[in-house]
C-alpha positions as CSV (number, residue, x, y, z in Angstrom):
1,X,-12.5,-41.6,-43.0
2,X,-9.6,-40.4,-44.6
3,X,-6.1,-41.4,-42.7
4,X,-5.1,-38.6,-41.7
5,X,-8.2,-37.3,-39.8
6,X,-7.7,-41.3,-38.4
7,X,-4.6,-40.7,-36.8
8,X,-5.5,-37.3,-35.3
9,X,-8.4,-38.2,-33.7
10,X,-6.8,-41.7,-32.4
11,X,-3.5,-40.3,-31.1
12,X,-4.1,-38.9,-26.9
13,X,-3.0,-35.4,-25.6
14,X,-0.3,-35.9,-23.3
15,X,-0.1,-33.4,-20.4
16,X,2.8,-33.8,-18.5
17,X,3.4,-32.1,-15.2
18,X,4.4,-28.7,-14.7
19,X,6.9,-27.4,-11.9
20,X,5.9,-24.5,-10.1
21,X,9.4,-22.5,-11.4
22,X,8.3,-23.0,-15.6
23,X,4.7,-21.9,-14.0
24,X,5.6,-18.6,-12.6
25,X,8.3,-18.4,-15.2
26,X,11.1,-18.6,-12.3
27,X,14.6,-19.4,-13.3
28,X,16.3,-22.4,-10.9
29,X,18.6,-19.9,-9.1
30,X,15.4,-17.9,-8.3
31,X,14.3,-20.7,-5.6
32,X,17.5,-21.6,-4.4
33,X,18.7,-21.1,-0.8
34,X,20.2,-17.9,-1.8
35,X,17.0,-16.1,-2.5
36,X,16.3,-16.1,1.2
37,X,19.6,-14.4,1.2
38,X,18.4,-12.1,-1.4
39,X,15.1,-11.3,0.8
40,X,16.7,-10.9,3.9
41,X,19.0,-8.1,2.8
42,X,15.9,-6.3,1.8
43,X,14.2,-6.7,4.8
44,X,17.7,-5.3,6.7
45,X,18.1,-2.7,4.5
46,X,14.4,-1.4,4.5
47,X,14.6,-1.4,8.2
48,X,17.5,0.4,8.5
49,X,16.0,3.0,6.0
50,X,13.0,3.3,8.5
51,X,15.6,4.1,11.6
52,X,15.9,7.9,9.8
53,X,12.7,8.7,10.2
54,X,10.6,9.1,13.5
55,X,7.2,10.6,13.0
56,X,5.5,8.9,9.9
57,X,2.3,9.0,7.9
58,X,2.4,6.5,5.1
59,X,-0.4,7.8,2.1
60,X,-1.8,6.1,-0.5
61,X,-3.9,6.1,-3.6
62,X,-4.8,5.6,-7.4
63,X,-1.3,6.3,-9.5
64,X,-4.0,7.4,-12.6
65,X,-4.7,10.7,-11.0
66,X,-3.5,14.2,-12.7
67,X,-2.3,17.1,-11.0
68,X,-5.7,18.5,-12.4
69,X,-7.8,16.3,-10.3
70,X,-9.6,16.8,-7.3
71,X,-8.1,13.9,-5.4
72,X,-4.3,15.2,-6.8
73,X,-4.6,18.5,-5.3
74,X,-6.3,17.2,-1.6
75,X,-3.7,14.8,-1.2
76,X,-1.0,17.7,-2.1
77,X,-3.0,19.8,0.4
78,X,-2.9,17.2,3.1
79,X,1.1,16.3,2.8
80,X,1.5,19.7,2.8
81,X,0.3,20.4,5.9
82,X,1.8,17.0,7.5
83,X,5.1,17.8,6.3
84,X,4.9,21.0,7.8
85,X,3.8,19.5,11.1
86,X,7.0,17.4,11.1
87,X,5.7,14.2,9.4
88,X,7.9,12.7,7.4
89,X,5.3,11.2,4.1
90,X,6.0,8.1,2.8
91,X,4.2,6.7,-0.7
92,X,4.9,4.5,-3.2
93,X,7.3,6.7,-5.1
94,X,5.2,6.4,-8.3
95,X,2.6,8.9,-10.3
96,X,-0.7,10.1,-8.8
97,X,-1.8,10.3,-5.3
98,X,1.6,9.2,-4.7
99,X,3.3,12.1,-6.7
100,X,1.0,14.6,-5.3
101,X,1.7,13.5,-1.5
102,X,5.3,13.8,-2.2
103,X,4.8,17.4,-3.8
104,X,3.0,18.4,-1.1
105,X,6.0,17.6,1.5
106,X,8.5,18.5,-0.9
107,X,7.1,22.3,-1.3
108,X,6.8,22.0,2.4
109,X,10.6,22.0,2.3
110,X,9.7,18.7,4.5
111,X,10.7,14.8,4.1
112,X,9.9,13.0,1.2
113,X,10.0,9.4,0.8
114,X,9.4,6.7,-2.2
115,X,9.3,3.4,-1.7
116,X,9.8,1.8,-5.2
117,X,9.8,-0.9,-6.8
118,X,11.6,-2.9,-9.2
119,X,10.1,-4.0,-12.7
120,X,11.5,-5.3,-16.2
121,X,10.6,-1.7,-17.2
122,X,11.9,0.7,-15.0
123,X,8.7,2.3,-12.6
124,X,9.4,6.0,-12.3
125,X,10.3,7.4,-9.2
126,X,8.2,10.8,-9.1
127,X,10.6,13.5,-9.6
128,X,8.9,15.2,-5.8
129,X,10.6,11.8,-3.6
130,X,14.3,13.0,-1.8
131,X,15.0,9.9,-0.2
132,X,13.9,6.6,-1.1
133,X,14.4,2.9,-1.1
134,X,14.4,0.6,-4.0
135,X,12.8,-3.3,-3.9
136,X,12.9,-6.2,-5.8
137,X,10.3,-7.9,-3.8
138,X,6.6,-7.1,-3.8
139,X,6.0,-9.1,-0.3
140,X,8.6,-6.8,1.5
141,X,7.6,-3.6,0.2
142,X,4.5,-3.9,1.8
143,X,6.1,-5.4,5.2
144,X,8.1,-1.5,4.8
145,X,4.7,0.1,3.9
146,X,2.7,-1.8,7.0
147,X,5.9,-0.6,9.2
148,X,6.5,2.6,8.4
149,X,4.3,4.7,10.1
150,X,2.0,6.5,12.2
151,X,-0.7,7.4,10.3
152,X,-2.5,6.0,7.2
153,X,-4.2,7.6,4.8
154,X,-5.8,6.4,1.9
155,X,-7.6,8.2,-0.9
156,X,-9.7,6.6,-3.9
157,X,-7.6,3.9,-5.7
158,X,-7.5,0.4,-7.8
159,X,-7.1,-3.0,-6.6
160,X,-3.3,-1.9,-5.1
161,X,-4.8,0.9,-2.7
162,X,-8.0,-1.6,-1.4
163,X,-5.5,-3.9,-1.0
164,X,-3.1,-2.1,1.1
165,X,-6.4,-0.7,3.1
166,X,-7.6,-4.2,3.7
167,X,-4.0,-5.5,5.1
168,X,-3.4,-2.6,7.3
169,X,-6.9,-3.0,9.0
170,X,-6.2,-6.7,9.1
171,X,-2.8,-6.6,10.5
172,X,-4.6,-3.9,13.2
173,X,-7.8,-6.2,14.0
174,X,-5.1,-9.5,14.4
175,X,-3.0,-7.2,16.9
176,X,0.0,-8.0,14.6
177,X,1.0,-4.3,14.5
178,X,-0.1,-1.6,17.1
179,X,-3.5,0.6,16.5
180,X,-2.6,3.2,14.3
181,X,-5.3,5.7,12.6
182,X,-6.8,4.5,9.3
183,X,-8.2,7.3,7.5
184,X,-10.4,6.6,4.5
185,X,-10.7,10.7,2.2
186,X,-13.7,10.4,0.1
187,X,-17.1,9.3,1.0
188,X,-18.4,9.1,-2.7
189,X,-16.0,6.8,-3.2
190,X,-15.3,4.7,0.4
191,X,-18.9,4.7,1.7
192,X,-20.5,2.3,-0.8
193,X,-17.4,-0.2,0.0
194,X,-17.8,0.4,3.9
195,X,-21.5,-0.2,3.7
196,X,-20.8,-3.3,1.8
197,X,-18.4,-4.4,4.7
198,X,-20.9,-3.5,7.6
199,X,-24.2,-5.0,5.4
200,X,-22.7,-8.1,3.8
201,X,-19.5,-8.9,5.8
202,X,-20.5,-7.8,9.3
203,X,-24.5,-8.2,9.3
204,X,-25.1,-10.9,7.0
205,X,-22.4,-13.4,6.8
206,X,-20.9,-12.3,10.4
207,X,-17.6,-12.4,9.4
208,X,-16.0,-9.8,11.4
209,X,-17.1,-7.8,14.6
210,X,-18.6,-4.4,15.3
211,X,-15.4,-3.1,17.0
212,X,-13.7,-4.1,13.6
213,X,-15.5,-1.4,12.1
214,X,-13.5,0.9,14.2
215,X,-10.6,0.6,12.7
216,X,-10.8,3.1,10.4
217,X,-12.3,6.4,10.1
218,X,-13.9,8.2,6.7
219,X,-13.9,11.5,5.9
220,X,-15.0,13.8,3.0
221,X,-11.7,16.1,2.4
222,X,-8.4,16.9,3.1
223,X,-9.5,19.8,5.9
224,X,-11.4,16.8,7.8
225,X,-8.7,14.7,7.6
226,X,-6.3,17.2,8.9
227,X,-8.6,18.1,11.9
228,X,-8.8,14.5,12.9
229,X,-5.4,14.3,12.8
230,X,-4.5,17.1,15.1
231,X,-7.1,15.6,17.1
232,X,-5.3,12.6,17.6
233,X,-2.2,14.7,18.0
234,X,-3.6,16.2,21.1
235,X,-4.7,12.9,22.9
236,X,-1.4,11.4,22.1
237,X,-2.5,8.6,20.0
238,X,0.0,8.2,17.5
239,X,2.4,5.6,17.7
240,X,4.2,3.8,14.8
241,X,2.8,0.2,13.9
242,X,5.4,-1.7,15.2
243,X,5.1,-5.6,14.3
244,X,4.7,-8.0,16.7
């Protein structure tokens, strides 16, 4: 065997250990005691951002959507109408669903509201948002998102929107925050997810309850959605989902 190949194969792979910062590609300041610093004012100042606004509805969905789309021009309908009914709408600031529910309030001359957030290339705020709130943090965006509201609506979307569903209902099922209305627009879309849930989670592996399933309601449009909502409006069950 030539020599070479000898000491190649005869020399062993070192691995040493990793810390968690050159893992997640932190720099040392970024787990220092002053990052709780750094979180805290974000949590203070998202807070105090939600003190301007008292009637809420937080909506959310795919940021891929064009103004073209179906789901664009119900969530545009739906804000519309919100806005006009005194709701201030809160989204993520971004394109899509979120651009579209911020058009809708802002053409109802009503409150428009972006929560961004910060990236190594800027995210754009939609150019419908007329007040909003910047964070660095992922975590406390959705702590602002989870707060924020009344109401919350959620049309088709990626892994961020079933994400956001799934902690909301969470959060209501743990009685972490208070009930608030879920509202699901879209049955092509929500129903084979929900079945999924009732069949698989619920039936099969008896992971949740029935009254878990009550959570949230589905609807097919923007008109039903609108009609439960001023159902709701009537009973006087809309309260904000204060955490506990």
């Amino acid at each position: 065997m030539p020599q070479h190949n000898k000491n190649k194969l005869s020399k062993k792979p070192t691995y040493p250990p990793r810390r968690v910062e050159e893992i997640l590609g932190q720099h040392e300041d970024d787990t220092s005691p002053w990052r709780i610093f750094k979180i805290m004012t974000e949590f203070v100042s998202g807070f105090d951002f939600l003190k301007r606004y008292d009637t809420a509805v937080s909506i959310f969905g795919s940021a891929r959507f064009n103004p073209k789309s179906h789901d664009y021009k119900e969530a545009e309908k739906l804000a519309n109408r919100l806005a006009k009914a005194g709701f201030a709408v809160i989204t993520g600031g971004g394109p899509g669903v979120m651009e579209a529910a911020n058009r809708g309030a802002y053409l109802a001359h009503g409150k428009s509201i972006g929560f961004n957030i910060q990236l190594p290339q800027e995210q754009r705020i939609n150019k419908y948002v007329t007040d909003s709130q910047s964070f660095y943090y992922f975590f406390v965006r959705k702590v602002m998102l989870a707060f924020a509201s009344e109401i919350y609506i959620f049309f088709p979307g990626g892994f961020g929107t079933i994400d956001e569903f799934s902690e909301i209902v969470t959060l209501v099922q743990t009685k972490k925050i208070n009930p608030v209305p879920i509202i699901l627009i879209g049955k092509d879309f929500w129903q084979p997810f929900l079945n999924w849930i009732e069949e698989t989670v619920y039936q099969k592996y008896h992971a949740i309850d029935r009254e878990d399933m009550k959570i949230y309601h589905i609807v097919d449009s923007s008109e039903e959605a609108w009609v439960l909502v001023q159902s709701l409006m009537k009973k006087h069950k809309l309260q904000r989902g204060d955490i506990h």
